[in-house]
N, C-alpha and C positions, 0 to 999 in steps of 0.2 A: 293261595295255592293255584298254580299254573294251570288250565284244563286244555293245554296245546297238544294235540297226540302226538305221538312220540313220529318221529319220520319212518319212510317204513327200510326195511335192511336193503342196501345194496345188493343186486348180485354178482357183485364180485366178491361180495360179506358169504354169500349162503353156499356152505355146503354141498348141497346140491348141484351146482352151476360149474362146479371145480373146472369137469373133465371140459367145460368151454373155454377155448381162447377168442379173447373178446378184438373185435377187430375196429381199430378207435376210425373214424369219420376222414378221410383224407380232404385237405384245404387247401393245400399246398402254401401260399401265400395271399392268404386273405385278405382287398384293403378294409374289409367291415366287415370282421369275423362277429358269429353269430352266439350269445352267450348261453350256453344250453344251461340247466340246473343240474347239478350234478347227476338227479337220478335221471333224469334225459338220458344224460348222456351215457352212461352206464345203462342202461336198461338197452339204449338202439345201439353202443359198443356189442353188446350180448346177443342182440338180435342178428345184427348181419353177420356175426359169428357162428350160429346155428343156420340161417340162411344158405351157408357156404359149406357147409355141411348137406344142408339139407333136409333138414334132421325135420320128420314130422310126429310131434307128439302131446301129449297133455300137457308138460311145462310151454311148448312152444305157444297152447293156446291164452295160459297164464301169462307170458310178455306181453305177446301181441295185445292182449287187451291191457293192461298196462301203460302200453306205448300211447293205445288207442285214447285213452283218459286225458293221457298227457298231451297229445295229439291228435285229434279226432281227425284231422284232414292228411295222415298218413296212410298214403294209396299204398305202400305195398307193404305195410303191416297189414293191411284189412286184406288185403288179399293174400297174403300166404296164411292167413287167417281161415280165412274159406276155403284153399286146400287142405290145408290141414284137415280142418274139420270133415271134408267128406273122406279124405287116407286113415282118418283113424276111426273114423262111422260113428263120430260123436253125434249125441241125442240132439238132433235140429231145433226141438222145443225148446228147448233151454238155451236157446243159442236164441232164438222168439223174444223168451222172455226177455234177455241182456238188450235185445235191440229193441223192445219196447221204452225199456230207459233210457238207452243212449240217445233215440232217437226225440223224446220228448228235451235230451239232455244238448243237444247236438244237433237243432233244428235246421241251421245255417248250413250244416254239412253236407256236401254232395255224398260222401264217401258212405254213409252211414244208409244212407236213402239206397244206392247203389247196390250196397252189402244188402239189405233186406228185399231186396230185388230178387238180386240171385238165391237168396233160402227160398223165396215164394215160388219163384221156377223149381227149384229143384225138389222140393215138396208141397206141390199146390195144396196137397191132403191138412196138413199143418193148420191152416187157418182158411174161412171160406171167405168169397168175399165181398158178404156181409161184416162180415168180424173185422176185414180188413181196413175198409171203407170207415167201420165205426172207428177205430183206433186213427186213422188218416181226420176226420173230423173233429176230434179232441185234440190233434197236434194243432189241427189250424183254433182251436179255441185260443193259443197261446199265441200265434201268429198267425192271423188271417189273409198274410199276405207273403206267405213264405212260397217264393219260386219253388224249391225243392220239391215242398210236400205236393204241392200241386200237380207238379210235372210224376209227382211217384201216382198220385190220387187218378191222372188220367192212365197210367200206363195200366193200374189197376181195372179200369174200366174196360180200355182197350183189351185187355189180354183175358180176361174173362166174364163179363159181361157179350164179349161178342159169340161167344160159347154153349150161352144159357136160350136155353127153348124160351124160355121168360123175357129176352132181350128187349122190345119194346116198354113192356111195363118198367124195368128197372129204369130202361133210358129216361121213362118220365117221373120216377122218383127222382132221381138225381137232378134231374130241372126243378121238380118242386123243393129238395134241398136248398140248390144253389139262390134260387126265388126268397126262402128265408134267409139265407146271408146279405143279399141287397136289400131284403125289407129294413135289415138290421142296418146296412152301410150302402146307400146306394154310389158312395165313392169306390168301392172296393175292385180298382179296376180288375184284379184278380180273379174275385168269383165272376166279373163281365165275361172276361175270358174264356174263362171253364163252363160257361154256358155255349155261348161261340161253338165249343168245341161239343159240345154233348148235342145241342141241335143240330149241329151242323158237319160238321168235320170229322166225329167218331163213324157215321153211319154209310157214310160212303155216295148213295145216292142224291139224287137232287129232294129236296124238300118239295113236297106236295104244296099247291098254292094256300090250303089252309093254314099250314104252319107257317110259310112267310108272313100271310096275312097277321096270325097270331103273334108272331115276333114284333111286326112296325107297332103293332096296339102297344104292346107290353111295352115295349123301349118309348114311344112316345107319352105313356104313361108316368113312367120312371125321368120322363123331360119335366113332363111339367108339374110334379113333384120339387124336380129342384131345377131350373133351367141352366143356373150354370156348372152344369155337371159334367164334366169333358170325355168324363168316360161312360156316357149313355151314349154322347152323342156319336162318339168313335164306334161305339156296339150300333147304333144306326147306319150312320153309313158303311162297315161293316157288312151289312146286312143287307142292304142295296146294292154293296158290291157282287157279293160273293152269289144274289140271284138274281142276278141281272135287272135289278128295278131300277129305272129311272131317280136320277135327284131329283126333274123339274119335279117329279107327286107329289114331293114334300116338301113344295112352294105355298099351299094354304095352310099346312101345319107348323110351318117353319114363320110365317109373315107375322105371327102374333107375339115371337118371342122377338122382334126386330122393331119394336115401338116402344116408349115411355110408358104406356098402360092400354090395356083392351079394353073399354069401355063397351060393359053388357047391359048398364040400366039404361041405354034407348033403345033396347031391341026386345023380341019376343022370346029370345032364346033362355032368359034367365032360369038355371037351375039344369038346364038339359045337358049334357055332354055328350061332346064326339066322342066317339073311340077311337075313331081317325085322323082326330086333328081337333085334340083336345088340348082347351086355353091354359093358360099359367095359372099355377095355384094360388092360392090367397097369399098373400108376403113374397111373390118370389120377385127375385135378385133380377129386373130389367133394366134396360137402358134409362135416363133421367133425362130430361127437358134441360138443357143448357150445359151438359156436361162436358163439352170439349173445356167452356173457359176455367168452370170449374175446376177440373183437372191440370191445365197450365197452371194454375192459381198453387195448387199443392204441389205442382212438380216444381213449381219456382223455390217453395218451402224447402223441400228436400234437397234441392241443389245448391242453395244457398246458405240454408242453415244444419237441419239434419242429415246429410247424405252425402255432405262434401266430398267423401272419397268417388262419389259416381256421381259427381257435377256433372260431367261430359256428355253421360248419359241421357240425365234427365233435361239438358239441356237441347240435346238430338229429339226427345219425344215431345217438346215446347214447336221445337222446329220443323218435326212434321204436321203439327195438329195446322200449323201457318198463322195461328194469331198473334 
């Protein structure tokens, strides 16, 4: 026995829909006409027919969402969406709830992040943003690396956090947040970013020299954790840049990860750590003692045997090394 549900009724089937003339997609002559499925097509025939009208009401909010399922990255379904919705003074929580699903459903989506943009302006009272922040953290449990929610997670910040008598404290929970997402992925050039941005760039001012101070420890910390890690070291210079710190200071910090190994059992320092220019951790990923021929040796491999299609290449990096 089949358990397929049944497809749902066109509207051009429902009763209801009559008094619309549906206005079918103009292509004129297409050379790569596009195949919609029939309810597609039928549901956005209906839609720009009510459009053209004008028509704002409870069915119009049942297409649009609809459409939105079937297309989540249709700008102006979400948006006569959200007209609608404030002309006919539909309930905004329930509008909350739809975009908490979509939004877990639809994480890729500009439009969806966008849309719940404008509910949160238009009713900050809705959700605090605590509440909001927490729901933006559970999106990124699913994608820790989604542009979208990121860019929704700072605007959230930006637009009320800056608001709150509390501002400083929140600023520094969200640093201790984001601190937990690189404990968890110190590749996550993403949460890098979103730090970047919560020390440095939400606040407006220059950074007092402790907090600079405090950032080179952190990020050089998080180096030598994993030395080849490209997006600490980008959040370093970063960070040099944006306060005017010189690169040469991070000529003794930087000289340890530029050798084949640090050798500390001839010195007195075993066990002690810089904060400031602190050594490579136990196993990390350095340079090797004799690796250019090395290296020829497996690009010859690759060019010759495994990788033929980019002989050219690995031929070019034979050729620079000059052996």
């Amino acid at each position: 026995m089949s358990t397929t549900p049944p497809a749902p009724l066109l509207y051009a089937d429902r009763p209801e829909w009559a008094d619309v003339e549906p206005v079918p997609q103009y292509d004129a002559n297409p050379i790569a006409p596009i195949f919609y499925t029939p309810e597609y097509k039928d549901a956005t025939d209906y839609f720009r027919g009510i459009t053209r009208t004008g028509e704002k009401s409870a069915r119009v909010l049942e297409i649009t969402e609809d459409i939105i399922r079937m297309n989540p990255a249709h700008y102006t379904a979400w948006q006569y969406r959200y007209t609608t919705l404030l002309a006919t003074s539909a309930p905004l929580d329930l509008e909350f709830r739809l975009m908490d699903a979509l939004a877990v459903k639809f994480l890729k989506t500009y439009q969806v992040w966008h849309h719940r943009r404008l509910l949160l302006q238009r009713t900050p009272a809705a959700r605090t943003p605590a509440e909001e922040l927490q729901f933006v953290a559970r999106s990124l449990d699913v994608d820790a690396k989604n542009y979208h929610t990121w860019s929704y997670r700072q605007w959230v910040l930006a637009r009320f956090i800056g608001e709150s008598d509390k501002a400083e404290e929140m600023w520094d929970k969200e640093r201790e947040w984001v601190e937990g997402l690189l404990q968890d992925d110190a590749r996550n050039n993403s949460a890098w970013h979103h730090r970047f941005f919560v020390v440095f760039s939400a606040r407006g001012a220059a950074a007092p020299p402790d907090i600079v101070q405090r950032e080179l420890r952190y990020t050089k910390h998080q180096i030598s954790r994993i030395p080849n890690n490209p997006s600490a070291w980008n959040y370093l210079r970063g960070v040099c840049a944006h306060t005017h710190t010189p690169l040469s200071s991070l000529e003794p910090f930087v000289r340890a990860y530029t050798v084949p190994a640090y050798a500390t059992e001839d010195t007195d320092d075993v066990g002690v750590v810089d904060l400031d220019a602190p050594l490579p951790g136990i196993g990390a990923e350095l340079p090797a003692r004799g690796a250019p021929r090395e290296a020829c040796e497996l690009w010859r491999a690759l060019a010759d045997e495994h990788d033929i299609i980019r002989k050219r290449y690995w031929e070019h990096r034979i050729h620079a090394v000059g052996l």
